[in-house]
C-alpha positions as CSV (number, residue, x, y, z in Angstrom):
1,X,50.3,134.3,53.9
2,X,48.4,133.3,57.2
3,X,50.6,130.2,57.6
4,X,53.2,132.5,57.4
5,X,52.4,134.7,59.5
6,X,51.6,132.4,61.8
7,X,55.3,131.0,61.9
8,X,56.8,134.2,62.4
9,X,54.7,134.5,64.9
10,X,55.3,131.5,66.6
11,X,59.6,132.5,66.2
12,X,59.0,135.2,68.4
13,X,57.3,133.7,70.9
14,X,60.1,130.8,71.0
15,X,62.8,134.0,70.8
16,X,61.1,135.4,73.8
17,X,60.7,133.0,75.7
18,X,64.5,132.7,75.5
19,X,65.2,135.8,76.2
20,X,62.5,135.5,79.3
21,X,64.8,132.4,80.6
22,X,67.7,134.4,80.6
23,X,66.3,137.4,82.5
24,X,64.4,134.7,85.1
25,X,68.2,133.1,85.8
26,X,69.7,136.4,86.3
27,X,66.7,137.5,88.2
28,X,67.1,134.5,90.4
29,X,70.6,134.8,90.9
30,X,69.9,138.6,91.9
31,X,67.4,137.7,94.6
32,X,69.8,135.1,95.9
33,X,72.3,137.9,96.1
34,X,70.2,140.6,98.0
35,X,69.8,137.9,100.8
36,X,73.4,137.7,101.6
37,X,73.9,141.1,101.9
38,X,71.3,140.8,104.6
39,X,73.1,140.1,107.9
40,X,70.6,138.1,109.5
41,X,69.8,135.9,106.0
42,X,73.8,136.3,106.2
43,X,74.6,134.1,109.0
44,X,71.9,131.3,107.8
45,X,73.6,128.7,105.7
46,X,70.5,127.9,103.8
47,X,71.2,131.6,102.2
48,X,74.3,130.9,100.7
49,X,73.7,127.2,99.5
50,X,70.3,129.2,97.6
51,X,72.7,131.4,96.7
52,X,75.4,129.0,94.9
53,X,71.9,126.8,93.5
54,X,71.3,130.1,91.6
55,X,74.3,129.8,89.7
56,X,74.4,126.2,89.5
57,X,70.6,126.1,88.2
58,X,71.7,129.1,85.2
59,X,74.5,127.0,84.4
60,X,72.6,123.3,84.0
61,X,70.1,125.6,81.9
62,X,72.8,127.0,79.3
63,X,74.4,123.3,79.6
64,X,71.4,122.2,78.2
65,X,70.0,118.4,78.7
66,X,72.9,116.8,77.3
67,X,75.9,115.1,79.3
68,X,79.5,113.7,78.0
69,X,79.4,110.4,75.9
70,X,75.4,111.0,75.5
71,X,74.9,109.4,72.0
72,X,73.0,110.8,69.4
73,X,70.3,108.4,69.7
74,X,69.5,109.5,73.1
75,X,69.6,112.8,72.8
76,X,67.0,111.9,69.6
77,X,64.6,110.2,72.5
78,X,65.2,112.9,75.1
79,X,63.6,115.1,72.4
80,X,64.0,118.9,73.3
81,X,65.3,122.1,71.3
82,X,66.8,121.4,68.0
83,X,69.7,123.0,67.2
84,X,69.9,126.2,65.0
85,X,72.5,125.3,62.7
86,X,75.1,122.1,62.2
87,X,78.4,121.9,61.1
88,X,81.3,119.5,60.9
89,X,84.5,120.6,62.1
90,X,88.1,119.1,62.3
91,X,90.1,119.7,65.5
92,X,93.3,117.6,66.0
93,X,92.9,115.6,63.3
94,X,89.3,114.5,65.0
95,X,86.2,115.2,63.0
96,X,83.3,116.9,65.3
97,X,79.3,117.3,64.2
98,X,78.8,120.8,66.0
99,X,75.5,121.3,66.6
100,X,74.9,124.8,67.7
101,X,72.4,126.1,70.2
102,X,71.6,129.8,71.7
103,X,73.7,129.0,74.5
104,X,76.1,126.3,74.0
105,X,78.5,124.1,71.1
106,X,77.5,119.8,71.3
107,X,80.8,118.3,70.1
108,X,79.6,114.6,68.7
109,X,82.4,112.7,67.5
110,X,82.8,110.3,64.8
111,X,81.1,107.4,66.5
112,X,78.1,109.5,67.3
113,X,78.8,110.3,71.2
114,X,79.2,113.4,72.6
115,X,82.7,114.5,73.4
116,X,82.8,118.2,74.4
117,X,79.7,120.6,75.5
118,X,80.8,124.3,75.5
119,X,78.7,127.3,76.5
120,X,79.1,129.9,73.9
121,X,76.8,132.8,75.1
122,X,77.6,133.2,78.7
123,X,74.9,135.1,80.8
124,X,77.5,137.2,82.8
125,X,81.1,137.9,83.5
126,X,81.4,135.5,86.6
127,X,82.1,132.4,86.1
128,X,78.9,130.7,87.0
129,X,80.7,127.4,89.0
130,X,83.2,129.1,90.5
131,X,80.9,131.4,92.0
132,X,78.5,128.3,93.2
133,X,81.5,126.7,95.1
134,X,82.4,130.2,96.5
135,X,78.6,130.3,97.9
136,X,78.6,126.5,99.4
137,X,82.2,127.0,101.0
138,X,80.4,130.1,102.6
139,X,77.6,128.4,103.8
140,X,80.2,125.6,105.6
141,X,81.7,128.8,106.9
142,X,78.2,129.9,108.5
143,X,77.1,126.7,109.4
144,X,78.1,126.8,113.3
145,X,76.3,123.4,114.1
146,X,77.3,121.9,110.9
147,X,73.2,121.0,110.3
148,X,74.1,121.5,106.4
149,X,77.5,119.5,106.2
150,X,76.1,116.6,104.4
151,X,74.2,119.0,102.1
152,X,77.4,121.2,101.3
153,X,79.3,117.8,100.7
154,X,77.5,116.3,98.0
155,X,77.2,120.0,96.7
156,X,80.5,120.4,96.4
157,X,81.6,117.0,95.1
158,X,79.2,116.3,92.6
159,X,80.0,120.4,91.4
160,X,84.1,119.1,91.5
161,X,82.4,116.7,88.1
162,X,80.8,119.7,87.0
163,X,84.4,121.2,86.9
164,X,86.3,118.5,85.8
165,X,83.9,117.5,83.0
166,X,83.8,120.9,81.6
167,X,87.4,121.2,81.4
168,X,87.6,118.1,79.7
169,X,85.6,119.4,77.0
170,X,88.0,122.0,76.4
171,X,91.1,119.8,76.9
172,X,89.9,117.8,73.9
173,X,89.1,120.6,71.9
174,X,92.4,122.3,72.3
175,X,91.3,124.9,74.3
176,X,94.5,124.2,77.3
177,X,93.9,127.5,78.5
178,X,90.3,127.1,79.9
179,X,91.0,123.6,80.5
180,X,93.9,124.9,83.0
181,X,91.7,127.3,84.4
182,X,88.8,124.8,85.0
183,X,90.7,122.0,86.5
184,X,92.8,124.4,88.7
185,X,89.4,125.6,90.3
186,X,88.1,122.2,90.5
187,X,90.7,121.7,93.2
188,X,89.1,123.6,96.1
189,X,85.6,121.5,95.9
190,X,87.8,119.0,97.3
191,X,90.3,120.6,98.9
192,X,88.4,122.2,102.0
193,X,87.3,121.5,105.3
194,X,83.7,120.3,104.1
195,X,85.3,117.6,102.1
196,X,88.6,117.6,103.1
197,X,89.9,115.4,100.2
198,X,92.7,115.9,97.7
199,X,92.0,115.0,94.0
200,X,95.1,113.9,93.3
201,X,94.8,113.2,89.8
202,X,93.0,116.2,88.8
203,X,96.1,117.9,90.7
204,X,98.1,116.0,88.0
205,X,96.0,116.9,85.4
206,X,96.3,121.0,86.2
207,X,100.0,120.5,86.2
208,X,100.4,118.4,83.0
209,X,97.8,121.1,81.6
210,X,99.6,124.3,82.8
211,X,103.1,122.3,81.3
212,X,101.9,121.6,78.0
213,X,100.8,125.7,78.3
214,X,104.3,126.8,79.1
215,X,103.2,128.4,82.3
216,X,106.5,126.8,84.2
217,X,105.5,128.6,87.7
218,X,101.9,127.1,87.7
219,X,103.3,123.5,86.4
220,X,105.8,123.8,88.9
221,X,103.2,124.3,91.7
222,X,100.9,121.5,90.8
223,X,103.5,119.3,90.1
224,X,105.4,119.5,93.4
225,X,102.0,119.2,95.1
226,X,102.0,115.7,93.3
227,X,105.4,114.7,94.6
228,X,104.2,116.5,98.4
229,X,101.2,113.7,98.3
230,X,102.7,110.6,96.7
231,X,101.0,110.9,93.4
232,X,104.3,111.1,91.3
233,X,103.6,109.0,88.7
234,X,106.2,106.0,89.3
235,X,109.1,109.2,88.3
236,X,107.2,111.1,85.5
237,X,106.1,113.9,87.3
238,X,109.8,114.5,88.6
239,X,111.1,114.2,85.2
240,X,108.5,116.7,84.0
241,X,110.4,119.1,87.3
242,X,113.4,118.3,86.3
243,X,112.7,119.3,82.6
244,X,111.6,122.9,83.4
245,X,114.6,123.4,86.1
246,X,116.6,122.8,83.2
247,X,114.3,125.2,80.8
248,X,115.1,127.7,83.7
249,X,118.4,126.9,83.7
250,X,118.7,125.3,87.3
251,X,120.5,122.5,86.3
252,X,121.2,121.6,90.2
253,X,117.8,121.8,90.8
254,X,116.9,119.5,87.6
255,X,119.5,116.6,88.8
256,X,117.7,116.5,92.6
257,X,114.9,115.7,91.1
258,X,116.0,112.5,88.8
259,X,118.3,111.3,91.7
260,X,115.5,111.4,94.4
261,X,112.9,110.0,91.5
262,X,115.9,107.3,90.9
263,X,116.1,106.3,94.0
264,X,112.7,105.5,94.5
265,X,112.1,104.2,91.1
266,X,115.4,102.8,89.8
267,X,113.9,101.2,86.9
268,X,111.5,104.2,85.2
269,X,112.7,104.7,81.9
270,X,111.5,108.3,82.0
271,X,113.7,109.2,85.1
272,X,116.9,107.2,83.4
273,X,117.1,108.7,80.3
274,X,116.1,112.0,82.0
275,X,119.1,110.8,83.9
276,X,121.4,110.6,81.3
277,X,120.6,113.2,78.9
278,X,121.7,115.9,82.1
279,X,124.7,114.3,82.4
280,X,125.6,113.8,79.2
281,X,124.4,118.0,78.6
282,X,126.6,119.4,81.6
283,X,128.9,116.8,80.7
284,X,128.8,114.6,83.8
285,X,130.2,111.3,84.5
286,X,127.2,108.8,83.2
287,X,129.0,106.3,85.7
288,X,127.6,107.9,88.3
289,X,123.9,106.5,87.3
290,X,125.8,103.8,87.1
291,X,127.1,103.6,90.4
292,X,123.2,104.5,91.4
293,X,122.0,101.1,89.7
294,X,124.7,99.0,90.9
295,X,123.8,100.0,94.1
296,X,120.1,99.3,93.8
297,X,121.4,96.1,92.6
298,X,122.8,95.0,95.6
299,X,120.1,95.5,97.7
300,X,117.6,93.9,95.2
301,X,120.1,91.0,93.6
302,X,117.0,89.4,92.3
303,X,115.4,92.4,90.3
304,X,115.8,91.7,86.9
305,X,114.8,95.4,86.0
306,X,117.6,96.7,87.3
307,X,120.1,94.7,85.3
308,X,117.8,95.7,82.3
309,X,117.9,99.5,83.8
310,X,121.8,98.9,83.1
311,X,121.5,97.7,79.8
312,X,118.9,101.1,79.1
313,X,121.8,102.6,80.1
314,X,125.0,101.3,78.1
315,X,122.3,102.0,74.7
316,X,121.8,105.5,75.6
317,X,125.4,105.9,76.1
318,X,126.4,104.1,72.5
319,X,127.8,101.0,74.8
320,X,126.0,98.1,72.5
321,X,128.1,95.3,73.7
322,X,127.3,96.3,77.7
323,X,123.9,96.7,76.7
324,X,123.0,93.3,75.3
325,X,125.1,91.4,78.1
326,X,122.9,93.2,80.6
327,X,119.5,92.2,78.7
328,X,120.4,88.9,78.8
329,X,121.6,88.7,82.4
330,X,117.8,90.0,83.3
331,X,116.3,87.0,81.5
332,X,118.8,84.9,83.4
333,X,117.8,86.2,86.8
334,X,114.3,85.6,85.5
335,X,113.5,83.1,82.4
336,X,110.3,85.0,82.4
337,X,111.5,88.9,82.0
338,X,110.3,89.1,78.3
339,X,111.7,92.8,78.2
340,X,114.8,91.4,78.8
341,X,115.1,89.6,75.3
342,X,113.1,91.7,73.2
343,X,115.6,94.4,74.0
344,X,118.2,92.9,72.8
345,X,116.0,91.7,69.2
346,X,115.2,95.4,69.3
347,X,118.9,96.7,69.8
348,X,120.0,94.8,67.0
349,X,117.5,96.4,64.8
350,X,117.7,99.8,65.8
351,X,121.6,99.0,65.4
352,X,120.3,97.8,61.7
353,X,118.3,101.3,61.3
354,X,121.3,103.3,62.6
355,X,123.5,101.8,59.7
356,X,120.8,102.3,57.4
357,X,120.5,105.7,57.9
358,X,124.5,105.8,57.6
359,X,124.7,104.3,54.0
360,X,121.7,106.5,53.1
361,X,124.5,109.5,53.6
362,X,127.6,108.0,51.9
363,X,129.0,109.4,48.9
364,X,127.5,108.0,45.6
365,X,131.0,107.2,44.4
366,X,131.7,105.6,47.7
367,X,130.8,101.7,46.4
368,X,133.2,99.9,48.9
369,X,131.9,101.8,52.2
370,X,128.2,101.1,51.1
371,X,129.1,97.5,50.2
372,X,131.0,97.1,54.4
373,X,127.7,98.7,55.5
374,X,125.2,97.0,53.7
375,X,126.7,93.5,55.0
376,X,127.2,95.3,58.8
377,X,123.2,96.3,58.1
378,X,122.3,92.6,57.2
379,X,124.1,91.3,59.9
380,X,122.5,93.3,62.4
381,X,119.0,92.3,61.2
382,X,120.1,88.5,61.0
383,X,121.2,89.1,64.8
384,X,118.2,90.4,66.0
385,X,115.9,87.5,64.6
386,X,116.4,85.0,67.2
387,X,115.6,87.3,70.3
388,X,112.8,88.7,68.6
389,X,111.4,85.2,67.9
390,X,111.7,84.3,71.1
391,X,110.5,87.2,72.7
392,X,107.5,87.1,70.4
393,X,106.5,83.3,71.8
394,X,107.4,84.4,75.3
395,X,104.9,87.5,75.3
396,X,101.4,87.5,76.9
397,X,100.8,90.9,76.1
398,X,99.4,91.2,72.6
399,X,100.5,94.8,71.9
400,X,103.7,93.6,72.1
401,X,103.3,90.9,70.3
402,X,102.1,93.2,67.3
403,X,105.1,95.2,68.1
404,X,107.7,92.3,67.8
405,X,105.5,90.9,64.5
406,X,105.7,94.1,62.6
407,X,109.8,94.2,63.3
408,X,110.0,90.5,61.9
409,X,107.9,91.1,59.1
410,X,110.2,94.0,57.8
411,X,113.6,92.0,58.2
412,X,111.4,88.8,56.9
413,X,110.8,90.5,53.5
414,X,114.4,91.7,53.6
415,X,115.6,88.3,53.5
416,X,112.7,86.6,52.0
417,X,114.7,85.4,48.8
418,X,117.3,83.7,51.1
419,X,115.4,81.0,51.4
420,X,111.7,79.3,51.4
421,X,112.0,79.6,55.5
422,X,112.2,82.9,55.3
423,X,109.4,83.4,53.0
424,X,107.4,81.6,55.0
425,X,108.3,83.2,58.0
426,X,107.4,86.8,56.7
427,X,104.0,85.5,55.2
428,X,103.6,83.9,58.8
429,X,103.7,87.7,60.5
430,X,102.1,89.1,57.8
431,X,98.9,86.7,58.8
432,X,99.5,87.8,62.2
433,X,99.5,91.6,61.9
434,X,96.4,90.8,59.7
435,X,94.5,88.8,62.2
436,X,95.3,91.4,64.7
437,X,93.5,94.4,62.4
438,X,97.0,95.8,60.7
439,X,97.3,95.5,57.3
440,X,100.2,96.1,54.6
């Protein structure tokens, strides 16, 4: 009965001592507070940097000691609380070990690092960060002789992690609203006359976030802000513009972006098809992307992406013959353009796949139509062997290599009782894929 006593005892001491912490942040941040509102402590930087410590030192504390890919085994050395309860948890299609604390949610993922650290039991209704970059941007503000510039910098930046870290954790837990939220106020640590830098890329990463969201107008802001500094993704982030123009039904709007995108990037796959989907929607002439390449083509006769741009576009648009003659005129221009004749090895199939999916519809009864198709669907495949073949000894880049293997293993065992070479040949990519980590 002592021992137990003695336990319960000891509980309530830890649970006070909790509860003590809490009251000593908020206490701290309080006192931080009251000197502001004094006007003399007022105009003295050092106030407001104390000030925005305050919140920054509740928020390290509620954090606790851990830090994003931390693996368990050092969080084992680092010793400290232990968590009150554990769980395992599935969140898109990723299994998590939760460990739960008073004041925060570790996120360990399958390979025992730590993915995500949320707090769970916030000690007030500000947000503790944003209110810490509120206080250093004052204390720049206050700062007449700049004496605390260097301070407020490295303040500010290494809080711009703080930021960006913590809305990582909720972008991979799903959580894209509070992810939004913490990358958009990420922006002015950076974005100020202390630091005077733009974080391009977390600029992208608010207006992906806000897209995904549905949240058009603040996509749309973040986005543009992309294109206004250069970071535009070699066309993505105008075809991601273009998109919601077209979601708002600013059609106009939507085709300004793809042209100007076009014109700097002739050869993004994103903007073409983008491209051609518009025109094909408001039933515009496709030749006029057409007439856009061509004249990229003149002024860069020796770009072999842009005759394989073409090609892209003669697929899209149903044009196989046009298609293929334009992959192979790339890999004329250059011998080396791989792209150039795996496109054509991968027209072919998808041709084979289309005709596939054809006979798959026919009428039961209909024994002469699936008969015409099943030799149009062989033929395809047989047609698509030699480019992929050669593509797949041409390519330096192993994921493609895995990518043209898997396509010749599947037309391989189609024909593999044609003859001992093809056989062989299938068994041959089947060692490959293997060797490479894929398996049947």
């Amino acid at each position: 009965m002592k021992q137990i006593l003695l336990t319960v005892a000891m509980l309530a001491v830890a649970l006070t001592a909790g509860a003590q912490n809490k009251d000593q942040l908020l206490s701290s941040i309080s006192k931080a507070e009251a000197a502001t509102q004094n006007e003399k402590k007022a105009a003295n930087p050092n106030t407001w940097i104390k000030y925005g410590d305050a919140f920054m030192n509740a928020y390290n504390d509620l954090m606790g000691s851990g830090w994003i890919g931390m693996s368990k085994t050092e969080a084992m050395l680092l010793g400290g609380a232990k968590p009150a309860s554990q769980e395992q948890v599935t969140i898109n299609d990723n299994v998590y070990d939760v460990e739960h604390y008073e004041f925060h949610d570790y996120y360990y993922n399958s390979n025992g690092l730590l993915d995500a650290i949320i707090i769970t039991k916030p000690i007030m209704d500000k947000d503790l960060m944003v209110q810490a970059r509120d206080a250093y941007i004052k204390a720049a503000e206050v700062d007449a002789k700049g004496s605390k510039t260097k301070a407020v910098n490295e303040k500010l930046v290494a809080l711009r992690d703080n930021f960006v870290n913590y809305a990582m954790s909720y972008y991979t837990l799903g959580d894209l609203e509070k992810a939004a939220f913490y990358f958009e106020e990420s922006i002015p640590c950076t974005d100020n006359p202390v630091v005077n830098s733009v974080d391009s890329m977390i600029i992208y990463y608010t207006g992906v976030t806000y897209n995904a969201l549905g949240n058009n107008e603040k996509a749309t802001k973040y986005f543009e802000k992309c294109l206004e500094i250069g970071y535009d993704q070699q066309g993505d982030v105008a075809a991601a513009l273009s998109e919601i123009a077209k979601k708002e039904g600013n059609t106009d709007l939507a085709k300004k972006y793809l042209n100007d995108a076009f014109a700097k990037y002739p050869s993004s796959q994103a903007v073409l098809v983008s491209l051609i989907n518009i025109y094909m929607e408001t039933n515009d002439d496709p030749q006029k992307i057409l007439d856009l390449i061509h004249q990229a083509q003149v002024n860069e006769p020796g770009n072999a992406s842009l005759v394989y741009a073409e090609g892209n576009v003669y697929k899209n648009l149903g044009d196989i013959d046009n298609a293929i003659k334009c992959y192979y005129k790339s890999l004329e221009i250059d011998p080396n353009y791989v792209y150039g004749i795996y496109a054509v090895g991968n027209t072919y199939f998808d041709e084979a796949i289309n005709v596939q999916t054809e006979m798959n519809n026919l009428d039961i009864n209909d024994v002469e139509g699936y008969e015409a198709m099943y030799k149009q669907f062989e033929q395809y495949l047989m047609d698509s062997i030699e480019p992929f073949e050669k593509a797949f000894s041409m390519a330096t880049d192993n994921d493609l290599k895995i990518v043209i293997a898997s396509c010749l293993k599947q037309i391989y065992f189609r024909f593999r009782t044609k003859g001992q070479e093809y056989a062989d040949a299938h068994q041959k990519y089947i060692d490959f894929l293997a060797a490479n980590g894929i398996e049947e």
